[in-house]
Backbone as a chain_set.jsonl record, in Angstrom:
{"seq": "XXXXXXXXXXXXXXXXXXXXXXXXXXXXXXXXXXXXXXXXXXXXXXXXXXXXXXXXXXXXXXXXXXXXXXXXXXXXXXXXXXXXXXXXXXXXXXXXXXXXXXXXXXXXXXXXXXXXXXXXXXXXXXXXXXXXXXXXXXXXXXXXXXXXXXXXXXXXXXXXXXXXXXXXXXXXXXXXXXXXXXXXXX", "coords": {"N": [[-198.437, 1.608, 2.077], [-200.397, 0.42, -0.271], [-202.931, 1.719, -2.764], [-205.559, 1.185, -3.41], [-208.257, 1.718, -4.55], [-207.12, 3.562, -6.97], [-205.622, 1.603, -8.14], [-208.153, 0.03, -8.437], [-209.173, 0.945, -9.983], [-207.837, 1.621, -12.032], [-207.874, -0.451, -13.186], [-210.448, -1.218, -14.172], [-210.884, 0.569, -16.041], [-208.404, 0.346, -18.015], [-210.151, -2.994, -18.206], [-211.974, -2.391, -19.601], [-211.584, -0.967, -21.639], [-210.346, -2.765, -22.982], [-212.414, -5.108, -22.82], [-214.803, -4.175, -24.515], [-213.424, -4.294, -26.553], [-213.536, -6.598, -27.206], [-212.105, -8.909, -25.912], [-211.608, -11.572, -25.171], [-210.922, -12.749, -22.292], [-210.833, -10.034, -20.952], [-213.176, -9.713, -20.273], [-213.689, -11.716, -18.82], [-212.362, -11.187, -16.944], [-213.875, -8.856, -15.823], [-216.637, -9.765, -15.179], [-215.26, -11.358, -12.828], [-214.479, -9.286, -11.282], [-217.052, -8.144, -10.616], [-218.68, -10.354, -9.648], [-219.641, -11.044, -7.192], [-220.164, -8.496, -5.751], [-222.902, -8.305, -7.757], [-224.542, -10.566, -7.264], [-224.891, -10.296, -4.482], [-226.35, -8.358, -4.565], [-228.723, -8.746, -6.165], [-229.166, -11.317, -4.55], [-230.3, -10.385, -2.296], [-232.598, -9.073, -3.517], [-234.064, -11.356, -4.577], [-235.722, -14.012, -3.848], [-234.418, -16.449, -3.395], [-231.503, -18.384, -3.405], [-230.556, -20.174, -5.883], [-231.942, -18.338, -7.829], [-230.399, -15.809, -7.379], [-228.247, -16.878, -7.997], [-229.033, -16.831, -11.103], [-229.76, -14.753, -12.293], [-227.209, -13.06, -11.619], [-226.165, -14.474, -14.033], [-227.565, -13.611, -16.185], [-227.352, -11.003, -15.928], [-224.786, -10.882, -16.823], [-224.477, -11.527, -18.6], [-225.841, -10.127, -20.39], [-224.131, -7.602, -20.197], [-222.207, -8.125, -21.647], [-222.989, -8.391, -24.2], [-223.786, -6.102, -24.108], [-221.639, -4.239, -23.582], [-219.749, -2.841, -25.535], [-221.51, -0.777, -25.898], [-221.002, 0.84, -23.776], [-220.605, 3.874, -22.13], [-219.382, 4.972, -20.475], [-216.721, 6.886, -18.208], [-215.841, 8.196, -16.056], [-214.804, 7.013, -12.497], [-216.068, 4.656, -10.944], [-218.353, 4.6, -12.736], [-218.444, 2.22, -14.401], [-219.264, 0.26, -12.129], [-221.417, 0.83, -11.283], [-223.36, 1.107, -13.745], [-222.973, -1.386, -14.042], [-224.632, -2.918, -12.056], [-226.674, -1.159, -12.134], [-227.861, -2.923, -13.941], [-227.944, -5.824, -12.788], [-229.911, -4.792, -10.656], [-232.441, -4.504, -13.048], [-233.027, -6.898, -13.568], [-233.345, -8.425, -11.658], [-235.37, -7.18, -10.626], [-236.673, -7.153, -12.439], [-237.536, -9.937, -12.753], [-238.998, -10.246, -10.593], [-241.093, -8.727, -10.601], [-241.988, -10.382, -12.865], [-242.643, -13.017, -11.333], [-240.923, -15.011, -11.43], [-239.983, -16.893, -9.664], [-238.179, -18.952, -7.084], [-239.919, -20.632, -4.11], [-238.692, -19.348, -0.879], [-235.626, -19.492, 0.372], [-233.686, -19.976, 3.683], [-231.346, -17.576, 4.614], [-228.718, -18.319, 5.683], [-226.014, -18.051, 8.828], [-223.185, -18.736, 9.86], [-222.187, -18.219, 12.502], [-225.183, -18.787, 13.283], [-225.132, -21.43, 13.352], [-222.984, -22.251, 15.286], [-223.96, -21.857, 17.286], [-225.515, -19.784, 20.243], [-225.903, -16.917, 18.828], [-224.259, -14.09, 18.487], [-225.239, -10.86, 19.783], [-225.041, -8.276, 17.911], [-225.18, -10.174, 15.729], [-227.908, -11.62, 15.851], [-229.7, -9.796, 15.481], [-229.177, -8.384, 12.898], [-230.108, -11.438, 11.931], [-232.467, -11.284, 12.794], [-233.621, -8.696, 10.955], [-233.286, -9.796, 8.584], [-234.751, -12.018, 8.919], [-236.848, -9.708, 9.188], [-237.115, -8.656, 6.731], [-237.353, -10.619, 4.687], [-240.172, -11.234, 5.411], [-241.711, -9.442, 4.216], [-243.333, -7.929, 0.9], [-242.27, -8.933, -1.783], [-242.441, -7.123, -4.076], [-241.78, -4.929, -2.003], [-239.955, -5.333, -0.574], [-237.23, -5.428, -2.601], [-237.765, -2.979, -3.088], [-237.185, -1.356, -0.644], [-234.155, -2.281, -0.334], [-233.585, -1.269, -3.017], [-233.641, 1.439, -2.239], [-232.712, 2.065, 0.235], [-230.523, 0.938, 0.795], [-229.093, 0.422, -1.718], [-228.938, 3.243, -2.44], [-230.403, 3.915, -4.507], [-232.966, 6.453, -5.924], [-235.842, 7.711, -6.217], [-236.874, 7.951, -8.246], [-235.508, 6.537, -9.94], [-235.913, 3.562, -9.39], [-238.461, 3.603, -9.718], [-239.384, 4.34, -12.548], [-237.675, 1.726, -12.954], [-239.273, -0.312, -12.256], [-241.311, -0.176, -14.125], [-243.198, 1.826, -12.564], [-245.234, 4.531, -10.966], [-243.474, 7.123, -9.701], [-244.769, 7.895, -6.841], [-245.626, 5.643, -6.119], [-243.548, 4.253, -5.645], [-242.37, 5.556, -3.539], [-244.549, 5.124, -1.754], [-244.791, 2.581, -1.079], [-242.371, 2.054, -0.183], [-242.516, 3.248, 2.179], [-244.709, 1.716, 3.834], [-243.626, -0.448, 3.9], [-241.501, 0.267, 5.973], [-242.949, 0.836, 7.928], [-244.084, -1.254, 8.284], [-241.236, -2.989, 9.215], [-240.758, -1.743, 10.889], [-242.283, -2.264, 13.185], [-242.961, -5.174, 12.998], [-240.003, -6.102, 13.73], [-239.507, -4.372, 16.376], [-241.571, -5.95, 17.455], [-240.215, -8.71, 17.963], [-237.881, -7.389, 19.211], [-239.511, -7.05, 21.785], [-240.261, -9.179, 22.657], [-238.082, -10.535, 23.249]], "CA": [[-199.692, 0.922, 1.79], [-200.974, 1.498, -1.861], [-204.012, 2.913, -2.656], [-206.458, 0.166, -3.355], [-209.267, 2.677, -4.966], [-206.84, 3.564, -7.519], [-205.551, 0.038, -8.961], [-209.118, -0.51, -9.048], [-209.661, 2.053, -11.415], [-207.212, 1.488, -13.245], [-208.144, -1.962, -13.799], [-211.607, -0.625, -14.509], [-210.416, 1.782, -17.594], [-208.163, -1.169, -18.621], [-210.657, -4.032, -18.545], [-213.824, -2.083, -20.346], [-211.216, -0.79, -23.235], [-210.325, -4.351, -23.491], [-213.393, -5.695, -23.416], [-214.68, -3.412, -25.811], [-213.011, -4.585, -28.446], [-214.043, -8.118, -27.336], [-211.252, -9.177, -25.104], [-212.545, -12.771, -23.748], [-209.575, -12.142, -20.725], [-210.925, -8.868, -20.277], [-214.873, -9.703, -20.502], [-213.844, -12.603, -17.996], [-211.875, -9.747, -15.7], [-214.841, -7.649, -15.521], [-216.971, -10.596, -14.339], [-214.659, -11.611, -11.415], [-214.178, -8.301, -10.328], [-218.246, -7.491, -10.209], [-219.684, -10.981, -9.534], [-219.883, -10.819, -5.663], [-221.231, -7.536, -6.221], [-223.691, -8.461, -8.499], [-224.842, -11.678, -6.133], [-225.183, -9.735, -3.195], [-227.643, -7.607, -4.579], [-229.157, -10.168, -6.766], [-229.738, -11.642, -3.457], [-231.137, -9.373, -1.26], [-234.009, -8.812, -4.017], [-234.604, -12.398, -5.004], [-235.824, -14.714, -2.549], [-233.816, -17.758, -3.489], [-229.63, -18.251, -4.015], [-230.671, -19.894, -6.99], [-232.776, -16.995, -8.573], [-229.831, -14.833, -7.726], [-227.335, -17.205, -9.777], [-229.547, -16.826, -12.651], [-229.813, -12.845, -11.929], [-225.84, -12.841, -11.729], [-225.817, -15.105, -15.173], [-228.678, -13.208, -16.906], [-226.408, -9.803, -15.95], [-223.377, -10.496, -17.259], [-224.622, -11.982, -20.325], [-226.367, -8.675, -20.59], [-222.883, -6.807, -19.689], [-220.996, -8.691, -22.469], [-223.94, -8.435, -25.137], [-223.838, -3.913, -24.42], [-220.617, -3.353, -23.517], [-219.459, -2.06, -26.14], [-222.452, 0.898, -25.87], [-220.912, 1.81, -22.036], [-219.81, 5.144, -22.541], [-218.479, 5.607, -19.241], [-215.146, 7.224, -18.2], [-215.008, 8.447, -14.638], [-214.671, 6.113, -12.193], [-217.235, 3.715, -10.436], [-219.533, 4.395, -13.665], [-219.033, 0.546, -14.734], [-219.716, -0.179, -11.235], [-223.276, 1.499, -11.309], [-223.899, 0.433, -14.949], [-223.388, -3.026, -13.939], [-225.538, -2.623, -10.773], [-228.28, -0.824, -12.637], [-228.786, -4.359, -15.281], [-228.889, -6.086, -11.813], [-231.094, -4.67, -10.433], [-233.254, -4.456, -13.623], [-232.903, -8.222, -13.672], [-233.764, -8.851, -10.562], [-236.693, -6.686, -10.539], [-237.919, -8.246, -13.866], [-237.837, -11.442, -11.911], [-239.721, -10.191, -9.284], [-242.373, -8.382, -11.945], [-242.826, -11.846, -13.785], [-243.078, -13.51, -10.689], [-239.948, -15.943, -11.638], [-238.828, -16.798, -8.098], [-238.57, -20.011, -6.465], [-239.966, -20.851, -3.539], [-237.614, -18.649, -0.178], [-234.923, -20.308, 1.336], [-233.529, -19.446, 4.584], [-230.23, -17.135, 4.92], [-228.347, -19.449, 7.07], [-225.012, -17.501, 8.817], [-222.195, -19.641, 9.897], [-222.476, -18.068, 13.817], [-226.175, -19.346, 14.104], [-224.545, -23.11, 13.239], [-222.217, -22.284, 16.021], [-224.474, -22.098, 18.99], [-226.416, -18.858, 20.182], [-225.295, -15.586, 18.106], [-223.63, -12.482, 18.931], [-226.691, -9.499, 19.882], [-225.349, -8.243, 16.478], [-225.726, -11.067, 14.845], [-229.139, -11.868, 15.955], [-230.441, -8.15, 15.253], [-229.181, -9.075, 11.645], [-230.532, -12.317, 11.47], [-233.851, -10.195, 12.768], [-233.631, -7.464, 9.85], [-233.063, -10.815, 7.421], [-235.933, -12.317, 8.575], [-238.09, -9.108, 8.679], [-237.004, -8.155, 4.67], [-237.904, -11.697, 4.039], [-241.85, -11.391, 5.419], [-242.235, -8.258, 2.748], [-243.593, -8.405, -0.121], [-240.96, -9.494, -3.446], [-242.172, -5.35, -4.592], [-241.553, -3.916, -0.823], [-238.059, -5.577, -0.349], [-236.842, -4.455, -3.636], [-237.87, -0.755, -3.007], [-236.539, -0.831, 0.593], [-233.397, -2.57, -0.756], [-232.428, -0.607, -3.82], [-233.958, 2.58, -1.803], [-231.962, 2.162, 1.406], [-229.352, -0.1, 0.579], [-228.151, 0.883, -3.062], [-229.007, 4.27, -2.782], [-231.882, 4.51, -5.676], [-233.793, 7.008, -6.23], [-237.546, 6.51, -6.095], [-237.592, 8.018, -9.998], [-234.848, 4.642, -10.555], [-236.885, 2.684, -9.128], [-240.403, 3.841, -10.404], [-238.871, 3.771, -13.677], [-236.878, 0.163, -13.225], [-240.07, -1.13, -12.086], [-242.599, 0.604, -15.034], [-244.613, 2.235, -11.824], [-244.665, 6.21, -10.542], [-242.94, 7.489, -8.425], [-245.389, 7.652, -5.953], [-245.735, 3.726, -5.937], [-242.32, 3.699, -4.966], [-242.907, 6.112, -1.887], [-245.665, 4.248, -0.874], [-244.314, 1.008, -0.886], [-241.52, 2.106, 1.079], [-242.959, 3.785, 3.332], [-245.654, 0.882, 4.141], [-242.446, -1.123, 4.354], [-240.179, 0.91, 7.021], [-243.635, 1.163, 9.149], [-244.044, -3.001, 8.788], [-240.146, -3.213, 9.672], [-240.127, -1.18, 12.354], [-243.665, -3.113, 13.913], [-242.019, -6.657, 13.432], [-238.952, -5.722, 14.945], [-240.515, -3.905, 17.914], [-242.463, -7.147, 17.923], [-239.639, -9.444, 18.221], [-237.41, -7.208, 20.569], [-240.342, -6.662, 23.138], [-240.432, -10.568, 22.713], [-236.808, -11.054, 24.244]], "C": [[-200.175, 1.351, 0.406], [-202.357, 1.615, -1.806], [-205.047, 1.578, -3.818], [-207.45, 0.925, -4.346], [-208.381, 2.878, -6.595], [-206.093, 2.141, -8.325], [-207.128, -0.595, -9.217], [-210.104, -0.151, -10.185], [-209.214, 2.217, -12.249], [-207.199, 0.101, -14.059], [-209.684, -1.424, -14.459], [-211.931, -0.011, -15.805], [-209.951, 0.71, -18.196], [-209.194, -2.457, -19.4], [-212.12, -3.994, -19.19], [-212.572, -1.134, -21.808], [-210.865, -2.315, -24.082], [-211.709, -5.226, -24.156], [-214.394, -5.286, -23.865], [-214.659, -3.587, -27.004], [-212.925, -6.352, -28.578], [-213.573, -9.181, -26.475], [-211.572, -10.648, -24.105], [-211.901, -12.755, -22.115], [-210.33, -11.48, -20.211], [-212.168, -9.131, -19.753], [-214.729, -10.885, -18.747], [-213.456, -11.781, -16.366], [-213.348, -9.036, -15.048], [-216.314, -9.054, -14.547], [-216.599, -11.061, -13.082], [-214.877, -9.994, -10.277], [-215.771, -7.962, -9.824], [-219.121, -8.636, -9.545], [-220.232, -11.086, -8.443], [-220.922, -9.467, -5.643], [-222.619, -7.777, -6.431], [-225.206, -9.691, -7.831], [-225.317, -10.86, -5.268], [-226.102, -8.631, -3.289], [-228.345, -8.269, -5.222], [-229.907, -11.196, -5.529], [-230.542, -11.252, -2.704], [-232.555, -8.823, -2.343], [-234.677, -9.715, -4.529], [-234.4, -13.222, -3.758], [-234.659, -16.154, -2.375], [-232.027, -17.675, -3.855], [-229.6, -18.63, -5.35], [-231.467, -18.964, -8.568], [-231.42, -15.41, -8.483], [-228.432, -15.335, -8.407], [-227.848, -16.885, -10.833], [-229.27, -15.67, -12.692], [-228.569, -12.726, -12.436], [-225.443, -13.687, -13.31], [-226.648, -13.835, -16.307], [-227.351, -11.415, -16.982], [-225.32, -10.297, -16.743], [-223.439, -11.049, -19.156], [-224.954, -10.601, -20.739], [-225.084, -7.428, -20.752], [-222.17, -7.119, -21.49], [-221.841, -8.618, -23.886], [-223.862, -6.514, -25.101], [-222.613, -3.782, -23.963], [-219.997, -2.096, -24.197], [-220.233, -0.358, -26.861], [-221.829, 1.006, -24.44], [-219.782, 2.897, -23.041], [-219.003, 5.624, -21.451], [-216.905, 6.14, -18.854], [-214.688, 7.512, -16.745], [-215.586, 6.913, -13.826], [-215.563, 5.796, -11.146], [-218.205, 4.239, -11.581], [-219.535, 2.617, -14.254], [-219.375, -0.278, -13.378], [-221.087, -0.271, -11.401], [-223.867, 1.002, -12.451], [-224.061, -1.12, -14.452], [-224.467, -3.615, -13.263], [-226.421, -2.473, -11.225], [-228.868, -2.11, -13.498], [-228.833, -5.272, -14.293], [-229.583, -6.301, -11.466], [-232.425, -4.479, -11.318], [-233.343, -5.953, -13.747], [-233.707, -8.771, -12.852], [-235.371, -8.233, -10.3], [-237.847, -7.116, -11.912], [-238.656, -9.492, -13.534], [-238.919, -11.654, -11.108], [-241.061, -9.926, -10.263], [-243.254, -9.655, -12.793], [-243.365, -13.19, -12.989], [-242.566, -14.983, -10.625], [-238.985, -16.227, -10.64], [-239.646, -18.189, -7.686], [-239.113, -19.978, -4.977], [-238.865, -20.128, -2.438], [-237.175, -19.898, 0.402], [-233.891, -19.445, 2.339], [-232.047, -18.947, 4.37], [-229.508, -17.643, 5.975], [-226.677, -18.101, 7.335], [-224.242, -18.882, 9.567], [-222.134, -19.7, 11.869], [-223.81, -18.33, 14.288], [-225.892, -21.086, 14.273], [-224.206, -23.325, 15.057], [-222.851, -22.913, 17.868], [-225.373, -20.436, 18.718], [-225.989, -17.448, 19.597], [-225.132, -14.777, 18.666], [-224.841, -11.826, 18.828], [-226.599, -8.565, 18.549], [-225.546, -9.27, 15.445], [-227.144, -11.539, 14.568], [-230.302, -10.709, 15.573], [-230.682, -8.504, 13.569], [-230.164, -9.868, 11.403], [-232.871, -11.516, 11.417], [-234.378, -9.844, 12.023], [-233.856, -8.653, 8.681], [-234.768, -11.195, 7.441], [-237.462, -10.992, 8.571], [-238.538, -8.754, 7.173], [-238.036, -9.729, 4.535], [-239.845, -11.775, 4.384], [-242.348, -9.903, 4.552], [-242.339, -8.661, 1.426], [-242.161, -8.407, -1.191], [-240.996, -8.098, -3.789], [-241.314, -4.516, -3.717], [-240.317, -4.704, -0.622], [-237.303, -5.429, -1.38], [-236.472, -3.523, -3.533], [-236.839, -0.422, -1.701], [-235.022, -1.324, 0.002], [-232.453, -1.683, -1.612], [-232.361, 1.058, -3.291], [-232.861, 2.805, -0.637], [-230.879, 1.475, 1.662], [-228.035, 0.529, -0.702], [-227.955, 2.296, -3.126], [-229.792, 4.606, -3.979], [-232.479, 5.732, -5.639], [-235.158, 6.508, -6.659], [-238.019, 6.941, -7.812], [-236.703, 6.975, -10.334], [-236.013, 4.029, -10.361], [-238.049, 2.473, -9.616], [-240.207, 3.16, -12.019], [-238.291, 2.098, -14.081], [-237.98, -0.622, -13.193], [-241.318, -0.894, -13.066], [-243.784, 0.98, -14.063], [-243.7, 3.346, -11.828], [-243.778, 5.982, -9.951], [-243.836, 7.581, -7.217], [-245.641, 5.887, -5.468], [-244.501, 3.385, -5.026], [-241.869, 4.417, -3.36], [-243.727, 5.714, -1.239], [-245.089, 2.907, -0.59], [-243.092, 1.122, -0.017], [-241.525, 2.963, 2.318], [-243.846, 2.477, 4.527], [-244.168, 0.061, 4.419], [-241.449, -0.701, 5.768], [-241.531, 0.896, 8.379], [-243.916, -0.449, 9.238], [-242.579, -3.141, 9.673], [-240.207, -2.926, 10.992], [-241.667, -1.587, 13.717], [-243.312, -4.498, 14.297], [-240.913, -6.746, 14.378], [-238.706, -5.332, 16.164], [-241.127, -5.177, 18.253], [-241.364, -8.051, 18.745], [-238.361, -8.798, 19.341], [-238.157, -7.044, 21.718], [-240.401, -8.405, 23.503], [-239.283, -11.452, 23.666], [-237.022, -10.495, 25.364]], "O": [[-200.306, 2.527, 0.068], [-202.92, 1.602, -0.711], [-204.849, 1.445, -5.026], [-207.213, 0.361, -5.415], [-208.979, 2.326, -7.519], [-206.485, 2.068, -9.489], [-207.334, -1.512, -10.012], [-211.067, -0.555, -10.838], [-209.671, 2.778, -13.245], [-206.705, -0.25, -15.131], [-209.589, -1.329, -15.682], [-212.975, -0.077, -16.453], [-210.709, 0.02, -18.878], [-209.154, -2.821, -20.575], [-213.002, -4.842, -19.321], [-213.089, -0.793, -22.872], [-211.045, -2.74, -25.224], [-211.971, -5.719, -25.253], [-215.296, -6.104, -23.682], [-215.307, -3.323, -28.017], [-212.513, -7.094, -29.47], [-214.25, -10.177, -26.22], [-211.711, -10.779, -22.889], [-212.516, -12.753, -21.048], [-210.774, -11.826, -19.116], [-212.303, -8.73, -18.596], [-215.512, -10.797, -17.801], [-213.977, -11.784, -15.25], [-213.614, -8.828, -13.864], [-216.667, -8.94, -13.373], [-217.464, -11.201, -12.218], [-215.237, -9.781, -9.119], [-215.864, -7.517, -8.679], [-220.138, -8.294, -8.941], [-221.451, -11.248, -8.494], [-222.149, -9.479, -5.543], [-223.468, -7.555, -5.568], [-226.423, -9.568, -7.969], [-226.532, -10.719, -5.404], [-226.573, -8.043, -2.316], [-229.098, -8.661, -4.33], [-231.018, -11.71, -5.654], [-231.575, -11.875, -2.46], [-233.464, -8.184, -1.812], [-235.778, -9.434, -5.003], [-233.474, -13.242, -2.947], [-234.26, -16.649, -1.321], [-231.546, -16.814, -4.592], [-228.956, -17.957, -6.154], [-231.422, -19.07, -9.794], [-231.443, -14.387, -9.168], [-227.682, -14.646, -9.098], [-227.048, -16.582, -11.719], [-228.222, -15.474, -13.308], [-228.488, -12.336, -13.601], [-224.307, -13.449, -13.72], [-225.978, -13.312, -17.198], [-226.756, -10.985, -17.971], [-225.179, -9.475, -17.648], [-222.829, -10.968, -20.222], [-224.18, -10.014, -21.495], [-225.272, -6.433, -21.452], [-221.763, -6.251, -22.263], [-221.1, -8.856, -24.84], [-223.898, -5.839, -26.13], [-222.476, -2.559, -23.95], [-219.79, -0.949, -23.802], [-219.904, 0.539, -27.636], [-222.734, 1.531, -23.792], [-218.908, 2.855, -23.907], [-218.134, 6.494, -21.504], [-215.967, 5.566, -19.408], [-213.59, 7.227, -16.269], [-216.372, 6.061, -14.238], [-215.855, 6.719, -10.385], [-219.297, 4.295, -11.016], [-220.563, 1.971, -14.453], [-219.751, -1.443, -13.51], [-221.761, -1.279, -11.618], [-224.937, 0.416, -12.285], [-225.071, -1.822, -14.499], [-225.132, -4.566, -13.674], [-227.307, -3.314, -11.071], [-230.069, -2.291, -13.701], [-229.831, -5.965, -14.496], [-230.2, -7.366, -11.509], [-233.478, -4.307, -10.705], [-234.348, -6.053, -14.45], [-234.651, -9.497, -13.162], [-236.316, -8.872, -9.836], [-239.043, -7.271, -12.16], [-239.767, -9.939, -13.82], [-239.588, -12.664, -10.894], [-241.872, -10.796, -10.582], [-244.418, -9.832, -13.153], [-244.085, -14.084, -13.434], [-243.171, -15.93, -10.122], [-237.774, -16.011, -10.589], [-240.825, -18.532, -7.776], [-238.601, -18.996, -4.44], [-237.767, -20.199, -2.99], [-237.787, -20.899, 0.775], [-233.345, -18.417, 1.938], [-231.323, -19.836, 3.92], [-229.759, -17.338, 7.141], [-226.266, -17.419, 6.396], [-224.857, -19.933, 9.746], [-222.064, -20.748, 12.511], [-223.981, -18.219, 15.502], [-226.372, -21.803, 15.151], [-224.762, -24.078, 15.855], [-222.561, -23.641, 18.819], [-225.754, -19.971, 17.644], [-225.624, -16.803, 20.58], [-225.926, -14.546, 19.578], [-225.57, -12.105, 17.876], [-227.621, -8.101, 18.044], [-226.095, -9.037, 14.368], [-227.575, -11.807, 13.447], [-231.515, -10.869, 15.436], [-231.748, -8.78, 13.019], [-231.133, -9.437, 10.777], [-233.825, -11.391, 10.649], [-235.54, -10.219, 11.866], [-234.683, -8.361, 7.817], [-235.664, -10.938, 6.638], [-238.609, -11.184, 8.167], [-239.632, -8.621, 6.624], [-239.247, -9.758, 4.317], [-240.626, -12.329, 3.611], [-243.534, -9.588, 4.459], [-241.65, -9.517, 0.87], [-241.169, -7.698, -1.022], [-239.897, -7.551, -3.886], [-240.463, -3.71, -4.095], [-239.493, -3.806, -0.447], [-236.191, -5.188, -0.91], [-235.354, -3.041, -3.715], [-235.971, 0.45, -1.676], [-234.476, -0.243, -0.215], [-231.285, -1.359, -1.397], [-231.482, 1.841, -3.65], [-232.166, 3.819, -0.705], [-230.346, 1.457, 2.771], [-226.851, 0.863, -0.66], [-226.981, 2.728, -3.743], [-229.72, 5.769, -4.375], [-232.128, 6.031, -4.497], [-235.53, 5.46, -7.187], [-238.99, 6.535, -8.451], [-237.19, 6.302, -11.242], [-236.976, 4.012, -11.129], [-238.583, 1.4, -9.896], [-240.6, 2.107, -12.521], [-238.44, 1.481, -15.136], [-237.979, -1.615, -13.921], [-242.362, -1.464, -12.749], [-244.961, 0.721, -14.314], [-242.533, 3.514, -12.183], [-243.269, 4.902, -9.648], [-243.181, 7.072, -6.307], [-245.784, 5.352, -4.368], [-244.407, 2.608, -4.076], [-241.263, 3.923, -2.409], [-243.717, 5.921, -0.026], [-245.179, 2.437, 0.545], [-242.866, 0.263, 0.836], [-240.666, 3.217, 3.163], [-243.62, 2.392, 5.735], [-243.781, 0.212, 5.577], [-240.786, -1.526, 6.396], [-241.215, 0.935, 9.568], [-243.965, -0.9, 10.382], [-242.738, -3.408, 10.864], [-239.85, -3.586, 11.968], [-241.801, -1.137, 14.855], [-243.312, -4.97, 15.434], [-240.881, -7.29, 15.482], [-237.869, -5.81, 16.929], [-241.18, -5.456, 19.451], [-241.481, -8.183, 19.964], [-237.904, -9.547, 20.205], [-237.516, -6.88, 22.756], [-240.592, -8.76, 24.666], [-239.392, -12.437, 24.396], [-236.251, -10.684, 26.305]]}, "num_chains": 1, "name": "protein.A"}
């Protein structure tokens, strides 16, 4: 079996010396390999699919405009770099208040008929993020999801650190009130 972790690191070293030195191949490499990525958190902090295309456009333009300042060398640092303009993207979005209208996270097993008890827990958790505020699903997001730090965060968002403990705190005690709501409900 080969070792998956390593070909991806070596594509990684590869496709940021490449594109580097400008590499449209390489610049296009580094896009494929992060854009799912990049989406899927892009998502989860913008309410709309199309607010997190723009997010995922707005990043990589951003990527391909500083590359050539990443200093990085060990491996998953162009992961996290990429991640961090992201989520500064996405949280700019949210800050300027450049979000369309929410549209619903549809899964493919609620189409189907009645969902799997994990699926519906999910769909649960989906719709509780989604009744938080655009700040408080952010914080809980890049806090409990990405792994942030509440001085990232404070910082990504130009508030304290305390802002960002409060807000996710007030968040995990809404979550866990809705959710209680809606399983005492079944």
């Amino acid at each position: 079996m080969p070792d998956v972790y390593a070909s991806v690191t070596t594509l990684d070293d590869l496709a940021i010396q490449r594109a580097k030195s400008g590499d449209p191949n390489a610049l296009e490499g580094v896009f494929r390999a992060y854009e799912g990525t990049v989406y899927s958190l892009a998502r989860r902090i913008c309410r709309t699919a199309e607010d997190a295309e723009d997010v995922l456009q707005e990043t990589f333009l951003e990527v391909c405009r500083s590359i050539g300042k990443f200093r990085g060398t060990a491996p998953g640092m162009l992961t996290a770099w990429i991640k961090k303009i992201a989520a500064s993207k996405a949280l700019m979005r949210v800050r300027q208040g450049k979000y369309r209208d929410t549209d619903e996270l549809h899964d493919e097993e609620m189409a189907a008929g009645r969902p799997a008890p994990d699926v519906a827990l999910r769909m649960d958790m989906e719709q509780a993020m989604a009744r938080l505020t655009d700040t408080a699903r952010a914080v809980v997001w890049l806090h409990d999801v990405e792994g942030y730090t509440h001085e990232d965060i404070a910082d990504a968002m130009g508030k304290t650190v305390s802002f960002s403990k409060s807000q996710l705190a007030r968040a995990h005690t809404r979550l866990r009130r809705w959710l209680g709501e809606e399983v005492a409900a079944c």
